[in-house]
C-alpha positions in Angstrom: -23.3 -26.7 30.1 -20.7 -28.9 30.2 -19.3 -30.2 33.6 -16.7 -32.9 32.3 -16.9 -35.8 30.9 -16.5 -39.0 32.7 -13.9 -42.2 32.7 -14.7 -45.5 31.0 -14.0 -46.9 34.6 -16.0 -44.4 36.4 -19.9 -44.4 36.4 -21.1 -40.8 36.9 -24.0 -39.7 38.4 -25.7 -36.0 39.0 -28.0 -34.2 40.3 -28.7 -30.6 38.9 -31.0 -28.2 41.1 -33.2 -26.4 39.0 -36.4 -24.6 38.7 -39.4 -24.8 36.0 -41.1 -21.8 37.2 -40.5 -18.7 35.8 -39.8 -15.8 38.1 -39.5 -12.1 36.1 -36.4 -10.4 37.2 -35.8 -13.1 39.7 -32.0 -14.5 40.5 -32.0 -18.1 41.3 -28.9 -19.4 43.3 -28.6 -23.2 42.2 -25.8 -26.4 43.0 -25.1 -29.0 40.7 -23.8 -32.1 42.5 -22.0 -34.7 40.5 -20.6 -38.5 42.2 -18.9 -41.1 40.8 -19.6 -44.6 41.9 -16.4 -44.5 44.2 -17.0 -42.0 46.5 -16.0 -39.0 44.7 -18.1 -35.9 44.4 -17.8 -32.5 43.1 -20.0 -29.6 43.4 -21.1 -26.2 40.7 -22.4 -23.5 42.1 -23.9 -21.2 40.1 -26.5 -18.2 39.7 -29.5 -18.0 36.7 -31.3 -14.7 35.9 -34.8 -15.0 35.2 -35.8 -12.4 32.6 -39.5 -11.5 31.7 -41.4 -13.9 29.9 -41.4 -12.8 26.2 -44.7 -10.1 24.9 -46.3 -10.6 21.7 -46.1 -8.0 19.0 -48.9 -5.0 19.5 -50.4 -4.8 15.7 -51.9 -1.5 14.0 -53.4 -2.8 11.0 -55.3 -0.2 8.4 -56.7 -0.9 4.9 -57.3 2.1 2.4 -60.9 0.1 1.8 -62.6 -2.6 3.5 -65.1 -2.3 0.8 -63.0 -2.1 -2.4 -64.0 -1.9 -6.1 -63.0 -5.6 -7.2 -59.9 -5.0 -10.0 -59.0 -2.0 -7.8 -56.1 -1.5 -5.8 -56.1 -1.8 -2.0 -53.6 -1.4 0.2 -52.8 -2.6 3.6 -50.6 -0.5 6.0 -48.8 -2.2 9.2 -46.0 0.4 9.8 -47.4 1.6 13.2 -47.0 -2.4 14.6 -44.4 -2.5 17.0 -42.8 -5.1 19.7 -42.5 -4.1 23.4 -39.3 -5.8 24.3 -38.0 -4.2 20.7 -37.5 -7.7 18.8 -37.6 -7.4 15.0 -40.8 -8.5 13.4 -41.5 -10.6 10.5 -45.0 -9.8 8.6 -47.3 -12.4 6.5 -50.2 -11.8 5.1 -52.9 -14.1 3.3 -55.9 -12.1 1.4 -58.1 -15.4 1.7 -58.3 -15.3 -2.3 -55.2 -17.5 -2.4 -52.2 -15.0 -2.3 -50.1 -14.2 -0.3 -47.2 -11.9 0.5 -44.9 -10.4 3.2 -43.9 -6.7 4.0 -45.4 -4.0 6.7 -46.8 -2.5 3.8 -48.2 -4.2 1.1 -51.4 -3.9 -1.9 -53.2 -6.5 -3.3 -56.2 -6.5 -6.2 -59.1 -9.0 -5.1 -60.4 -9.5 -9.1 -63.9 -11.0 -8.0 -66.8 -9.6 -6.1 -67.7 -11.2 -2.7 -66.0 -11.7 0.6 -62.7 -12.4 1.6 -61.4 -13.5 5.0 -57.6 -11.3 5.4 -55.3 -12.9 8.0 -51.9 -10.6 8.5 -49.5 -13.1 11.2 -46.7 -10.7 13.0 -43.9 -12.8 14.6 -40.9 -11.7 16.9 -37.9 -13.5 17.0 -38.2 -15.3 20.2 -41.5 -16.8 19.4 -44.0 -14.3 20.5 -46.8 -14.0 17.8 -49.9 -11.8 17.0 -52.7 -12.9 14.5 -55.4 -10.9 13.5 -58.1 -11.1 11.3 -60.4 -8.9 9.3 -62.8 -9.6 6.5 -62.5 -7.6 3.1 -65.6 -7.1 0.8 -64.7 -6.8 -2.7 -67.7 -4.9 -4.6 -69.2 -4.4 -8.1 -68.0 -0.8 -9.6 -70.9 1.3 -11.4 -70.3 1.4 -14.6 -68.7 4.9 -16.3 -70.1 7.3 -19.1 -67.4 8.3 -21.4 -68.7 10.4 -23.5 -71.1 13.5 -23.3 -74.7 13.8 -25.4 -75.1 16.7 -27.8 -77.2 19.5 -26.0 -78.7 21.4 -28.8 -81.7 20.2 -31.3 -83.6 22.4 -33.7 -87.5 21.7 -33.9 -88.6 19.3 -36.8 -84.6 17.8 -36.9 -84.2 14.3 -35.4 -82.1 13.8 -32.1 -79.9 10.9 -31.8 -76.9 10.2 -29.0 -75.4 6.6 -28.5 -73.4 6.7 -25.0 -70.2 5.3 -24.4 -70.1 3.2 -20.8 -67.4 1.4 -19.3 -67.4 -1.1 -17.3 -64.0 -2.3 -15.3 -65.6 -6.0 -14.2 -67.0 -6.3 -17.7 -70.5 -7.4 -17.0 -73.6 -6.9 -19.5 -74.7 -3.7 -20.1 -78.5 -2.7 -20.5 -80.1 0.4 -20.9 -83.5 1.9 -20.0 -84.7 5.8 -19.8 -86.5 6.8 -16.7 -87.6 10.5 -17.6 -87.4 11.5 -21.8 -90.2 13.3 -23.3 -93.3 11.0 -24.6 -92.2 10.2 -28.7 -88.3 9.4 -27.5 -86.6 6.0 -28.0 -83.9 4.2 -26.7 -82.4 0.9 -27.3 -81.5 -0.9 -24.6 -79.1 -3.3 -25.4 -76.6 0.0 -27.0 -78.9 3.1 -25.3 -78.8 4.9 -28.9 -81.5 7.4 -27.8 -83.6 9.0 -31.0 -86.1 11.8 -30.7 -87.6 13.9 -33.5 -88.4 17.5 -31.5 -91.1 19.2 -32.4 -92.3 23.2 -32.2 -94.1 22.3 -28.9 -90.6 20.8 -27.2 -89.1 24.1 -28.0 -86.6 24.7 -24.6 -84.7 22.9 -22.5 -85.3 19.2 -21.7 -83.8 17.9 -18.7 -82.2 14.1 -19.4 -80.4 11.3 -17.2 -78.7 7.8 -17.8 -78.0 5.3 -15.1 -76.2 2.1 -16.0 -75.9 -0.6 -13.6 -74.7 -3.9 -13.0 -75.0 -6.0 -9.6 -76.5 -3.3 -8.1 -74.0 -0.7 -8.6 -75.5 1.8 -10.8 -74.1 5.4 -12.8 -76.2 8.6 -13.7 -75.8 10.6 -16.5 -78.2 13.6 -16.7 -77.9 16.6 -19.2 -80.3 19.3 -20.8 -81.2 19.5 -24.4 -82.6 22.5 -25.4 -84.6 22.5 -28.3 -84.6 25.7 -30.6 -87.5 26.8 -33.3 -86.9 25.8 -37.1 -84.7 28.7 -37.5 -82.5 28.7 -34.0 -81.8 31.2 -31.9 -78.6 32.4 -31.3 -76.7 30.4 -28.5 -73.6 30.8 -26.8 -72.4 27.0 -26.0 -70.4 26.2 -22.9 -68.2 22.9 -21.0 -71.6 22.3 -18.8 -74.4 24.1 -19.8 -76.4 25.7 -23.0 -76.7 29.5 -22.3 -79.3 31.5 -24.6 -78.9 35.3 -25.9 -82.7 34.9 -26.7 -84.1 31.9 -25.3 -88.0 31.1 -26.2 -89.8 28.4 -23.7 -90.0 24.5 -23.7 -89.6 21.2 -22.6 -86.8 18.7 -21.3 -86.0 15.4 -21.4 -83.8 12.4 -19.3 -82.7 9.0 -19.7 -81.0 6.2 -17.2 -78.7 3.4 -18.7 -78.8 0.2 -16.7 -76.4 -2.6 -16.1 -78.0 -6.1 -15.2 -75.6 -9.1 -13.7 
């Protein structure tokens, strides 16, 4: 406020009446006194309004995954933060892998397994300021089949499928079968599995393949039905073998595993 502004003979002195305290919807009557050093003195009289001391933005915060696939997409939603006096907002967030951005709604990609401490800061424009914290855990993805075994074998003919598995964190991939009839094979550094049928398999063999890396581990499980020398007549579908004459038998399964 500016009151005047003194002579170079003059010395002025004042003395303003004020209040620290803070008083919410309060109207403080105050006098400001200013002397010179010859006697003369004039007086300001005037009125403050105390408002409400400032609130700090309420925030919503919701993640599609706290426990995302690492090289997969999250995505972190703010929009239902608000401010109770109405203030704009400012939003910044740190994903504790050493990125950052701004926005209400933002994603991010952690691309490495393990924890990560999120910080999302909400500021108003009069200095009020919410922080909140929440820790993301970024995990290993099972590795996916992407391809599908042949289902039908005749007797005394040899059975080979190699599967195709994908892996989006590109760890080492291992193989192992955990239920296959006695005489099959499988390699398991490519999980080529090989299997000569004979009359005594004749049926359907039940099969599964489970690849796994860190723990995270897929299943692939399938029937192959093994038909005499000859062959029966079959009628082959998407899922499943169906049989116009079937005759009895055995099945087989396999697991693929994935090891860090």
């Amino acid at each position: 406020m500016d009151l005047g502004v003194c002579s170079r003979r003059d010395q002025c002195r004042g003395a303003e009446h004020t209040s620290t305290r803070l008083y919410g919807g309060r109207h403080l009557h105050r006098q400001l006194l200013v002397a010179d050093n010859r006697g003369g003195q004039g007086t300001y009289d005037f009125t403050v309004t105390v408002g409400a001391s400032n609130q700090p933005p309420a925030v919503v915060l919701n993640l599609s995954s706290n426990r995302p696939y690492a090289n997969t997409e999250v995505t972190f939603d703010a929009t239902g933060t608000g401010d109770p006096e109405g203030d704009p907002l400012t939003f910044e967030w740190n994903f504790g892998d050493r990125f950052k951005t701004t926005g209400r709604l933002v994603t991010h990609v952690y691309q490495q397994i393990g924890d990560f401490p999120l910080t999302l800061t909400v500021r108003d424009n009069h200095g009020g300021i919410t922080v909140v914290t929440q820790t993301v855990s970024a995990i290993n993805a099972p590795p996916q089949f992407t391809s599908a075994p042949p289902l039908l074998v005749k007797a005394g003919q040899p059975y080979a499928y190699t599967p195709t598995v994908t892996d989006i964190n590109g760890g080492l991939i291992t193989f192992q079968l955990v239920t296959n009839p006695l005489t099959m094979t499988i390699n398991t550094n490519t999980g080529a599995l090989d299997w000569l049928p004979g009359t005594n398999d004749t049926g359907p063999t039940p099969s599964s393949c489970a690849p796994r890396c860190h723990g995270a581990t897929a299943d692939q499980s399938f029937n192959v039905v093994v038909t005499t020398p000859t062959g029966p007549e079959v009628d082959l579908e998407l899922v499943s073998v169906v049989m116009t004459n079937p005759v009895p038998g055995g099945l087989s399964s396999w697991t693929a595993r994935r090891w860090p």
